[in-house]
C-alpha positions as a printed Julia matrix, in Angstrom:
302×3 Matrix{Float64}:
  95.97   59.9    94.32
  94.64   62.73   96.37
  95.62   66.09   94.75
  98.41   68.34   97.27
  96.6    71.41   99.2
  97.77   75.16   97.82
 100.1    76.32   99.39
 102.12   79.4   100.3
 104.03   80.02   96.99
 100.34   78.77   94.52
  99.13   82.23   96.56
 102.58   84.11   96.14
 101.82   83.66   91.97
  97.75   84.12   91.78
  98.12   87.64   94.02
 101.15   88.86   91.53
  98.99   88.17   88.41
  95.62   89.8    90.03
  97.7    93.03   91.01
  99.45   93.12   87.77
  96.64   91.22   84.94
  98.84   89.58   82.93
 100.98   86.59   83.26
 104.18   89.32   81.74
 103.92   91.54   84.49
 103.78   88.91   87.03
 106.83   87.39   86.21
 108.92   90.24   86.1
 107.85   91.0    89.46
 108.71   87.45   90.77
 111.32   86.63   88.21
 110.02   83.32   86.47
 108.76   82.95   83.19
 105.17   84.02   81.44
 104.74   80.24   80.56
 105.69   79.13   84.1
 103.39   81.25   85.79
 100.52   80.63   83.44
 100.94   76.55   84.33
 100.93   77.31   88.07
  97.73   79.67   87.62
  96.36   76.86   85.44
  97.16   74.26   88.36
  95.64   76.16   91.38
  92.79   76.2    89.07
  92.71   72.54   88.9
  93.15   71.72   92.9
  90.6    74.63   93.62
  88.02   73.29   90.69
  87.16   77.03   90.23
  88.23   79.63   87.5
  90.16   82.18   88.81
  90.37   84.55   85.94
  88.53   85.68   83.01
  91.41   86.18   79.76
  90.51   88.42   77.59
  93.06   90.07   75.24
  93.52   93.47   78.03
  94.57   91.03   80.61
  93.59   88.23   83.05
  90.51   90.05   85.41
  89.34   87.72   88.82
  86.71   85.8    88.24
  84.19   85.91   91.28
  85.96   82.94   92.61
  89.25   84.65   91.95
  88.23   87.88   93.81
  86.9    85.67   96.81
  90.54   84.02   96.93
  92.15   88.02   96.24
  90.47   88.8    99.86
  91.76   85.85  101.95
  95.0    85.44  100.27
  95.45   89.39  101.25
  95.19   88.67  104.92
  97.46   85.79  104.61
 100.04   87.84  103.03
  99.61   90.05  105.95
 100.27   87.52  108.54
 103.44   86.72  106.69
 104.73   89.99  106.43
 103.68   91.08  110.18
 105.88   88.12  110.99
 108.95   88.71  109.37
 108.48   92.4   110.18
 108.75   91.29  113.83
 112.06   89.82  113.18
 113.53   92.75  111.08
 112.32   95.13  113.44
 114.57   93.4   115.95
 117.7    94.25  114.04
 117.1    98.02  114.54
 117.1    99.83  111.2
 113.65   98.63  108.3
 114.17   96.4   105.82
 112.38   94.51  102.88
 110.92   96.53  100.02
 107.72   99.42  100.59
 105.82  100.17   97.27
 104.69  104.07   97.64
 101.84  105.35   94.52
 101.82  109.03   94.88
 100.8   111.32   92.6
 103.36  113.18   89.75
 103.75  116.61   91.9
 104.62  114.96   95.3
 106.36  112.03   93.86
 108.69  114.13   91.85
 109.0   116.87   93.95
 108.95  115.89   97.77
 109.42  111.88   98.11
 112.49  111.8    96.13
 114.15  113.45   99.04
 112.38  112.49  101.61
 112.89  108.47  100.99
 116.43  109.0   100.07
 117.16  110.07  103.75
 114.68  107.31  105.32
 116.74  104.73  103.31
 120.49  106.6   104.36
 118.98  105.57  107.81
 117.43  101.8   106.6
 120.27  100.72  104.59
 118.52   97.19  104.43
 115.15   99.31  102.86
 114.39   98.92   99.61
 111.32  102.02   98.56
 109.94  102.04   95.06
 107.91  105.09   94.02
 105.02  104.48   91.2
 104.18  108.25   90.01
 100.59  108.2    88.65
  98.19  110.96   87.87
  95.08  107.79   89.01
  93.93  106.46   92.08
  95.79  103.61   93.4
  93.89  100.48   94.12
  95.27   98.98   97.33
  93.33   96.26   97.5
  94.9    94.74   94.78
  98.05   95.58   96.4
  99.08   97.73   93.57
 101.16   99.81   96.44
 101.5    99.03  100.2
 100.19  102.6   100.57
  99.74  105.61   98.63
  99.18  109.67   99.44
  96.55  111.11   98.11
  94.92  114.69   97.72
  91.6   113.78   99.49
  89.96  111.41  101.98
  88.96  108.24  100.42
  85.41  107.44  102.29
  84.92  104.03  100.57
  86.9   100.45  100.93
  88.41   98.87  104.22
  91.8   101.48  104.2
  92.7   103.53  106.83
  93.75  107.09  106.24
  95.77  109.77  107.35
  95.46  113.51  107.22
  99.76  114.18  106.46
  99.51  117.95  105.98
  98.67  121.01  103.99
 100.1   122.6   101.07
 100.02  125.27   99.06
 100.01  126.22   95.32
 100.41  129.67   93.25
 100.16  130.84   89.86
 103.35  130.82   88.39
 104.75  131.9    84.97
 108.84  131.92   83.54
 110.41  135.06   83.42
 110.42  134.92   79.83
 106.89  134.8    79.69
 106.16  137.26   81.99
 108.72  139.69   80.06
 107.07  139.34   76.72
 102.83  139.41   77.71
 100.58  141.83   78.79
 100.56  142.29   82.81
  99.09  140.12   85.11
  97.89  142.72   87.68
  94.49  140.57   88.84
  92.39  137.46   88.31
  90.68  139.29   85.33
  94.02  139.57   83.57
  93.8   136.23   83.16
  91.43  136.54   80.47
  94.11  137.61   78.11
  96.64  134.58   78.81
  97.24  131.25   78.0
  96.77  128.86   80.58
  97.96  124.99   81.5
  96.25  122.92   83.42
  94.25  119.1    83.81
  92.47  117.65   80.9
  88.56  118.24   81.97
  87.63  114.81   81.87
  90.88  112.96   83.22
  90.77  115.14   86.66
  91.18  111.5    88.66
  90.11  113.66   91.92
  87.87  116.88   92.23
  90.4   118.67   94.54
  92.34  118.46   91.44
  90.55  121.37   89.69
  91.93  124.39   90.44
  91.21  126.2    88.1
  87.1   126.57   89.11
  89.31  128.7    92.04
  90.35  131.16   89.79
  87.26  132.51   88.44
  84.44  131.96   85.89
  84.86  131.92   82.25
  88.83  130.58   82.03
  89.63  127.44   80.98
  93.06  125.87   80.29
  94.24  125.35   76.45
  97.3   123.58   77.19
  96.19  120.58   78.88
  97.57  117.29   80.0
  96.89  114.51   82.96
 100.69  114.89   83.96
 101.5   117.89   86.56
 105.4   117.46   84.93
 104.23  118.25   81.47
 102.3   121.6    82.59
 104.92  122.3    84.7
 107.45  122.23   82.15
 104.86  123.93   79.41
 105.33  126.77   81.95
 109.39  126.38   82.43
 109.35  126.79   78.19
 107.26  129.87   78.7
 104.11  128.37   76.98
 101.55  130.12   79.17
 100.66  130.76   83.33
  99.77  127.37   85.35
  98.63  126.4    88.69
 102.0   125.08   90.44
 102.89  123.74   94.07
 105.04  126.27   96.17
 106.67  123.46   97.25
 108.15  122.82   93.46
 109.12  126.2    92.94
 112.46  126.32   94.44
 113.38  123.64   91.97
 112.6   126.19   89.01
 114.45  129.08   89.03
 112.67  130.16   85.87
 109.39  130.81   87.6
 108.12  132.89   89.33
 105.07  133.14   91.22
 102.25  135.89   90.21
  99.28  137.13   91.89
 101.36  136.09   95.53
  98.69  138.02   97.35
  95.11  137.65   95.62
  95.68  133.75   94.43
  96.52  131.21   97.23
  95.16  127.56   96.81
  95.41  125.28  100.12
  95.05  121.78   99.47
  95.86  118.24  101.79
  97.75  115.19  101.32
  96.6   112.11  103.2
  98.65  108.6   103.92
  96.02  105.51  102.79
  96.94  102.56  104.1
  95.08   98.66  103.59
  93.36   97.96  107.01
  94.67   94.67  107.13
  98.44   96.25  107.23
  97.66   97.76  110.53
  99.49   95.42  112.2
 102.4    95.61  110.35
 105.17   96.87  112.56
 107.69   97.34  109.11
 105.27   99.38  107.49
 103.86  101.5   110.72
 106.94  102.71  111.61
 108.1   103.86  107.87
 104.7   105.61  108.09
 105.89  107.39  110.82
 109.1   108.04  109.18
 107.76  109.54  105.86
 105.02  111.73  107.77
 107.51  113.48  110.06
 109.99  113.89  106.8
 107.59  115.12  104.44
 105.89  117.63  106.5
 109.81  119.04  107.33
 110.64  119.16  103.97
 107.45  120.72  102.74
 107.65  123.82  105.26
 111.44  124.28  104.11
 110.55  124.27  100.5
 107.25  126.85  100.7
 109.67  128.42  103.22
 111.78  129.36   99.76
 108.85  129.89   97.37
């Protein structure tokens, strides 16, 4: 008996356990059962006569074979989703669900906003926002795009220069009412400062404090903009904070307004295959105009 051909739903499975790397986190994203999805890996396996993944106890990793099939499933999925997206787009508003990686400081401070009005327009939208301080790896899908604080210049993505923004030294009131001065960079020296764990700064334009001068170095440190920022809210010490967060703390306040200024950019990566995606290019559009809006209101208030 000649064995059926792959089809649609074999790829649906393998490209859920190659973004995710385990069976567990594949099935909660497609709702069936660790065991199920293992048999259905373990049967593509069997009509492909190749080995897909390597287990190990961190996870299931592709195989050579498996990252062969990662690429030309990928465009498949495209083609499927351009399709649909066709027909959505003809009811009017977006639909279906958009997967945005971002890092903590945007994603807590600006997209929470700005989706929530996209999706008061797209009641039929569906936006999930994965905060991580890493780089996201969109060609294993892990988001269907993801902003990011520089120019990637390797991979087939295609990327877009969103804005600039700004960021300040900033300190609570209580802090600032119980230590010395801060009258200039060199009064640094005698403070305590938050910032990035050296060796987990995921991305160079990350390390602002080489801006402020030679010689200081943070002592409360941590991966997670959040925790410095609220290490700074509980008056622990002077950090390195987005203007566009500060309206949020009425605690802070912003120090050294005139000699410290720190101008960044967030870009919009995309996959190049989702170019063609009519669903996804016009929430693009959507999020660029809203978060450049609501980040010149916000620094507006800083």
């Amino acid at each position: 008996m000649t064995m059926a051909e792959p089809n649609w739903d074999d790829l649906r499975i393998f490209l859920a356990v190659a973004r995710h790397q385990s069976l567990s986190g594949a099935g909660k994203t497609l709702r069936l059962d660790p065991a199920t999805i293992g048999r259905r890996i373990q049967r593509l396996e069997d009509r492909l006569a190749a080995r897909l993944f390597i287990k190990s106890p961190q996870g299931y990793h592709l195989s050579e074979a498996g990252q062969d099939l990662l690429d030309k499933s990928g465009e498949i999925e495209q083609n499927v989703q351009s399709a649909f997206s066709g027909i959505e787009g003809s009811a009017g508003d977006l639909g279906g669900s958009i997967r945005v990686g971002a890092p903590d400081g945007v994603a807590n401070y600006l997209l929470p906003q700005v989706v929530a009005a996209i999706c008061d327009e797209n009641p039929r939208l569906s936006v999930h926002i994965v905060a991580l301080p890493r780089v996201f790896d969109l060609s294993k899908r892990e988001a269907d795009m993801a902003i990011t604080v520089s120019a990637p210049t390797t991979g087939r993505l295609t990327v877009q220069r969103l804005t600039d923004y700004h960021l300040s030294l900033a300190a609570s009131v209580d802090y600032l009412a119980s230590h010395p001065p801060i009258n200039s960079r060199a009064d640094l020296a005698e403070h305590r400062l938050i910032g990035y764990i050296p060796d987990m700064i995921f991305d160079k334009e990350l390390d602002y404090l080489k801006e402020l001068g030679d010689g200081l170095s943070a002592t409360l440190c941590s991966n997670s903009f959040s925790v410095q920022l609220n290490w700074a809210r509980r008056g622990a010490g002077v950090c390195i904070v987005h203007d566009f967060a500060i309206p949020a703390m009425q605690d802070l306040r912003r120090i050294l307004v005139d000699e410290v200024s720190i101008a960044r950019a967030f870009y919009l990566v995309r996959h190049a295959d989702d170019r063609k995606v009519e669903r996804l290019n016009r929430f693009t559009e959507l999020l660029a105009r809203q978060l450049r809006l609501e980040l010149q209101r916000l620094e507006g208030l800083a």
